[in-house]
C-alpha positions in Angstrom: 98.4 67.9 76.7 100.7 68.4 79.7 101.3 72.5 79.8 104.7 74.2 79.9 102.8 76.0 83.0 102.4 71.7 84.4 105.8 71.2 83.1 107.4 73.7 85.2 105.5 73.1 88.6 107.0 69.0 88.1 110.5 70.6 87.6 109.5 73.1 90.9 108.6 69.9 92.9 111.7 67.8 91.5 114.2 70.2 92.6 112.9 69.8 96.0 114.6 66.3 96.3 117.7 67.2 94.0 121.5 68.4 95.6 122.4 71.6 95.3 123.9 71.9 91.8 120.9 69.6 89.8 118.3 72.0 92.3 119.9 74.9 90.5 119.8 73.5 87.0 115.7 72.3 87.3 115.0 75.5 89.2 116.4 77.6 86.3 114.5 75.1 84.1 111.2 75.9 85.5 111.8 79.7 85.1 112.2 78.9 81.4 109.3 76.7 81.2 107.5 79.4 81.9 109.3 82.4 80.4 111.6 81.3 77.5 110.1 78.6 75.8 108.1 80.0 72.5 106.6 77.0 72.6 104.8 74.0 74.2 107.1 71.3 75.7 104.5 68.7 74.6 104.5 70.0 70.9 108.4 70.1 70.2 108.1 65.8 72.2 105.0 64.9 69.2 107.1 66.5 66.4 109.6 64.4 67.1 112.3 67.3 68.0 114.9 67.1 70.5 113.8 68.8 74.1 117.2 70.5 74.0 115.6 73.0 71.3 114.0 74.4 74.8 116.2 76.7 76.8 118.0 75.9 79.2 117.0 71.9 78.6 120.4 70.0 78.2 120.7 66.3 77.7 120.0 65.5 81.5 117.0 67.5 81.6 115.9 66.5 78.8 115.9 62.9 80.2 113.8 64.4 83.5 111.1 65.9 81.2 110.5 63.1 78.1 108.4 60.9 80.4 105.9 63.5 81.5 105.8 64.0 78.3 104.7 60.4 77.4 102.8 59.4 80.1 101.0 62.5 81.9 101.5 62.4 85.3 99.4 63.7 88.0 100.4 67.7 88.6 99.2 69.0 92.0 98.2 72.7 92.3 101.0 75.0 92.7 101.5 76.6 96.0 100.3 80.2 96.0 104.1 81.4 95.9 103.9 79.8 92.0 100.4 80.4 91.5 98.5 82.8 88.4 101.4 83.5 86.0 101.0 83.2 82.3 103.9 81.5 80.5 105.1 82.9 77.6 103.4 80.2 75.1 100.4 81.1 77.0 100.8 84.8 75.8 101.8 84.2 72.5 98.2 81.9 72.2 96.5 84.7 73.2 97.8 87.6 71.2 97.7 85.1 68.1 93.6 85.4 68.3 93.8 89.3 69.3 96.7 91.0 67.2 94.7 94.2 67.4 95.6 94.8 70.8 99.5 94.8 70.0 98.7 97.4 67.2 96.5 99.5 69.8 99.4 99.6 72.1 101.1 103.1 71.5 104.0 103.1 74.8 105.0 102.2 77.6 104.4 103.7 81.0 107.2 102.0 83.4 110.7 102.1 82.1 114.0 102.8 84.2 117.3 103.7 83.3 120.6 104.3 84.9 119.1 107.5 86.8 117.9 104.9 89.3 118.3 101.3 89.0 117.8 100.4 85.4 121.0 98.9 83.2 120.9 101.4 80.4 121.0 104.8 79.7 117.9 107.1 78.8 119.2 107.2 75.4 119.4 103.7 74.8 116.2 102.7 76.5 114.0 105.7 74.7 115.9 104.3 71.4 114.5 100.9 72.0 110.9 101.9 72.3 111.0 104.1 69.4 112.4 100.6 67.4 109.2 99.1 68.6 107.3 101.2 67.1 105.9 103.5 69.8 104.5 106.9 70.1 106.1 107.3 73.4 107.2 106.3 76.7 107.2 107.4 80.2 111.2 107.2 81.9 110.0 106.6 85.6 112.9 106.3 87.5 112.3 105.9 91.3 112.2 108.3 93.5 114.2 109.6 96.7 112.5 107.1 99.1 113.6 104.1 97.4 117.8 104.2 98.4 118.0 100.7 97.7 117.1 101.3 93.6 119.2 104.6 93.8 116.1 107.0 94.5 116.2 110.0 92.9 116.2 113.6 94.9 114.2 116.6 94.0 117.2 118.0 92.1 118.6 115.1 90.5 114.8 114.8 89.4 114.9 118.1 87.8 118.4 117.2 86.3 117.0 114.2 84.8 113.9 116.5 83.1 116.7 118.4 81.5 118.7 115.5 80.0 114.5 114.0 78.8 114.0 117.3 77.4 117.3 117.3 75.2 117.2 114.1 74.2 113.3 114.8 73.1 114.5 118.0 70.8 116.8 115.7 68.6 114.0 113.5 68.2 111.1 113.6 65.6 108.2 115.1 66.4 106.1 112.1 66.1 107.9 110.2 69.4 107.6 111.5 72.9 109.5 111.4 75.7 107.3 111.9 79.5 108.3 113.2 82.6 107.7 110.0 84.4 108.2 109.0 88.1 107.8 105.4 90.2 106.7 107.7 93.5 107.8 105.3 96.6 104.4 105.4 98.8 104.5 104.4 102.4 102.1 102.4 103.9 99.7 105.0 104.8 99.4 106.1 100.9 101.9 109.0 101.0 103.9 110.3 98.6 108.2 111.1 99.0 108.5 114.0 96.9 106.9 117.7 97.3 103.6 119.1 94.8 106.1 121.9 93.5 108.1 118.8 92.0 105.6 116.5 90.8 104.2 119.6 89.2 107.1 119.0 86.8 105.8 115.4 85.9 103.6 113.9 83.4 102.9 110.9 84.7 103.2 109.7 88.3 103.5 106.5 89.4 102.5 105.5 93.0 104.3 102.2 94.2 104.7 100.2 97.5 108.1 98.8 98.5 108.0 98.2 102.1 105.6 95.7 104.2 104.7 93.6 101.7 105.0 90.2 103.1 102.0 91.5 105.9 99.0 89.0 106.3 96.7 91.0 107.2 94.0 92.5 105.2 95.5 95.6 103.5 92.5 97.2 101.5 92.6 100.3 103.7 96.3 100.9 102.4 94.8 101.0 98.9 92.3 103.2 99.7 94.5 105.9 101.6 96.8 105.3 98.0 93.6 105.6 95.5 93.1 109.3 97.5 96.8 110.8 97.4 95.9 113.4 94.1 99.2 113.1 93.0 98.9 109.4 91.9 98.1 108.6 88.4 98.6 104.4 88.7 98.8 102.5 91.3 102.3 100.1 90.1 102.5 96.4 90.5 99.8 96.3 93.5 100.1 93.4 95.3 103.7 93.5 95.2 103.9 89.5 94.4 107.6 88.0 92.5 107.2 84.5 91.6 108.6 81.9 94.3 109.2 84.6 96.0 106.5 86.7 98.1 102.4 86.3 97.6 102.1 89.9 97.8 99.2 91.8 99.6 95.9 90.6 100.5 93.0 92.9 99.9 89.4 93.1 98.6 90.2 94.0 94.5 86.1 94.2 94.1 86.7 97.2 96.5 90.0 98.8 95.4 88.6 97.9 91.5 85.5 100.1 92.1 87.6 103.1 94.5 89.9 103.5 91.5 87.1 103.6 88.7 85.8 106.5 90.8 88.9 108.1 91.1 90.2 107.8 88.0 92.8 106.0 88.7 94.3 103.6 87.1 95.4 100.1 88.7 98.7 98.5 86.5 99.2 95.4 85.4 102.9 95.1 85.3 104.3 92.9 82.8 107.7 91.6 84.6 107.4 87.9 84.0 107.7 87.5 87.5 105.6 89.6 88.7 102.5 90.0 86.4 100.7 92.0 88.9 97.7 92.3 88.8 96.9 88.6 87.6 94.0 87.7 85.4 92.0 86.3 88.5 92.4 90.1 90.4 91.9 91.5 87.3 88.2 90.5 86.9 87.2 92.7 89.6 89.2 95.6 87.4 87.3 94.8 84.4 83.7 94.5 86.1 84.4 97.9 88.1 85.6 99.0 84.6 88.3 101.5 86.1 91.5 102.1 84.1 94.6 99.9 83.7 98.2 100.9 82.3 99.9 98.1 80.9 103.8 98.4 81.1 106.7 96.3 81.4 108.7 97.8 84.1 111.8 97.1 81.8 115.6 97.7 83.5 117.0 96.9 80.4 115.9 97.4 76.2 115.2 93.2 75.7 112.4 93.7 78.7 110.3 96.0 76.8 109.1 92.5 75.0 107.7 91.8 78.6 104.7 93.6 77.8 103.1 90.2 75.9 102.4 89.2 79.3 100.7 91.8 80.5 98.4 92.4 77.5 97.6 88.9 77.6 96.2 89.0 80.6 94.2 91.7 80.0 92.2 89.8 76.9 92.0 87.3 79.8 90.7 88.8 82.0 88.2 90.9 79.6 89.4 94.1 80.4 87.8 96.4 77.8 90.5 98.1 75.6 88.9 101.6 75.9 90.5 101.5 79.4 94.1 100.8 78.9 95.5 104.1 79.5 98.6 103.1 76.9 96.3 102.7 74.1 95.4 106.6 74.2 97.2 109.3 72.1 100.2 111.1 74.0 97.4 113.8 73.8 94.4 112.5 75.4 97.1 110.6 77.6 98.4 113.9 79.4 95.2 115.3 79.4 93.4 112.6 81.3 97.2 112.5 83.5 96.9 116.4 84.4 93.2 116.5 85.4 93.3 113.6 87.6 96.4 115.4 89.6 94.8 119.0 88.5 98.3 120.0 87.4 99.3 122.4 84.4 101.3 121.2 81.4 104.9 121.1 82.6 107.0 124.3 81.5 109.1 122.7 78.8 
């Protein structure tokens, strides 16, 4: 059966010889192969359904698709720009034959809101995890380093604690709101923000933003990252987007094993187009048996759903579930957060 993954690859390569406007349309195609449809391509053709069911399939489309459909054609690798993402059928396979690991999942650890770049506002993000049933989430907004996504400085940092900690006294007790930060780190695995602040914090995030279309080796970044003590996970690590960059190069067996020591934890973030780490680098994670947070990165309350991808690729990659950090209790959670930055519980 020709995959929505083969599906969207053909639409990749046919935009290639398209004009601009029909480019657009199969380009956006692809990105739904992968991302929107619920289901196989190849099942909705055999039931006798109409492709248009599929987003962002019209008539046209529809007309491109139907003979892959019927007579499999031959589907070339993708380039390494398109290469290692789960689609969203994929996902949904996976979590059919492991529900347990959607129950286990008790919040999520990258969330933004209008403090930096998100769409929404801390209220209406923290709303939409509690409707999915959470026990909590981290708000980790970025931080001053990061002007582009509206950094955030020491003091509007501490403004935003006092807006997290009255929204959390109007909640129930049962839901929890965490300090959270998306620390920019420079290349050399430095931190933008003072100890005395991210003293305040429950959970830090340490995340690359610059240099990330480099060649070279960069394992020694990592390394110099894995050792800064104010870094709970390492976010999206290579630093790949779909089509877009490859991300870093590095030796994961390495980094896996440096963060297992450390106590780190390495994150697979969820973003469609991003899913970073990928199953294949997250092999080394799961051998090394270090820790992994599994979070969406969500701008906006329909993103939190991302976070089928992410889990999905950790059953796929066999990361054992008593290392996803998310699956602790808020608890054991801030517990395991404070020792590894040897930092008291946050004055509340």
């Amino acid at each position: 059966m020709l995959r929505n993954r083969e599906v969207a690859e053909l639409l990749s390569r046919e935009a290639e010889e398209h004009s601009e406007h029909r480019r657009r349309a199969l380009q956006r195609a692809a990105r739904a192969a992968l991302w929107r449809w619920t289901e196989e391509a190849a099942d909705v053709h055999a039931q006798g359904r109409s492709l248009t069911e599929l987003a962002l399939v019209g008539p046209w489309l529809a007309t491109v698709i139907r003979p892959w459909l019927e007579e499999r054609p031959k589907v070339d690798e993708p380039p390494p720009l398109r290469a290692g993402f789960l689609t969203l059928a994929d996902a949904r396979e996976t979590l059919a034959a492991h529900g347990d690991w959607i129950r286990a999942y008790r919040g999520d650890l990258q969330m933004h809101t209008t403090w930096s770049d998100g769409a929404e506002s801390l209220e209406v993000m923290v709303t939409a995890a509690r409707e999915r049933g959470y026990e909590y989430v981290a708000v980790t907004d970025h931080s001053v380093g990061l002007p582009i996504a509206h950094g955030m400085s020491e003091d509007k940092l501490r403004d935003q604690w006092r807006a997290i900690d009255e929204l959390a006294a109007s909640l129930p007790p049962d839901f929890a709101v965490l300090r959270g930060l998306e620390m920019n780190l420079s290349p050399d695995g430095s931190g933008d923000m003072s100890d005395e602040a991210l003293r305040g914090v429950d959970v830090v995030l340490g995340a690359f933003h610059s240099r990330l279309r480099v060649t070279e080796d960069q394992t020694d970044r990592y390394l110099r990252a894995l050792a800064n003590p104010n870094v709970n996970v390492i976010a999206h690590p290579r630093g790949r987007r779909y089509g877009v960059r490859y991300g870093l190069h590095a030796d994961w067996e390495r980094v896996a094993r440096a963060a297992a020591e450390r106590d780190v934890a390495l994150e697979i973030d969820s973003w469609p187009d991003r899913q970073d780490l990928d199953v294949e680098s997250l092999r080394f994670v799961a051998d090394a048996g270090c820790r992994v947070a599994i979070d969406t990165d969500a701008h906006a309350p329909h993103e939190l759903a991302f976070i089928e991808f992410g889990l999905a690729a950790a059953i796929r990659a066999g990361i054992r579930r008593g290392r996803v950090v998310n699956f602790l209790p808020r608890d054991e959670l801030l517990a395991w957060s404070r020792a590894r930055r040897g930092a008291a519980s946050p004055s509340r």
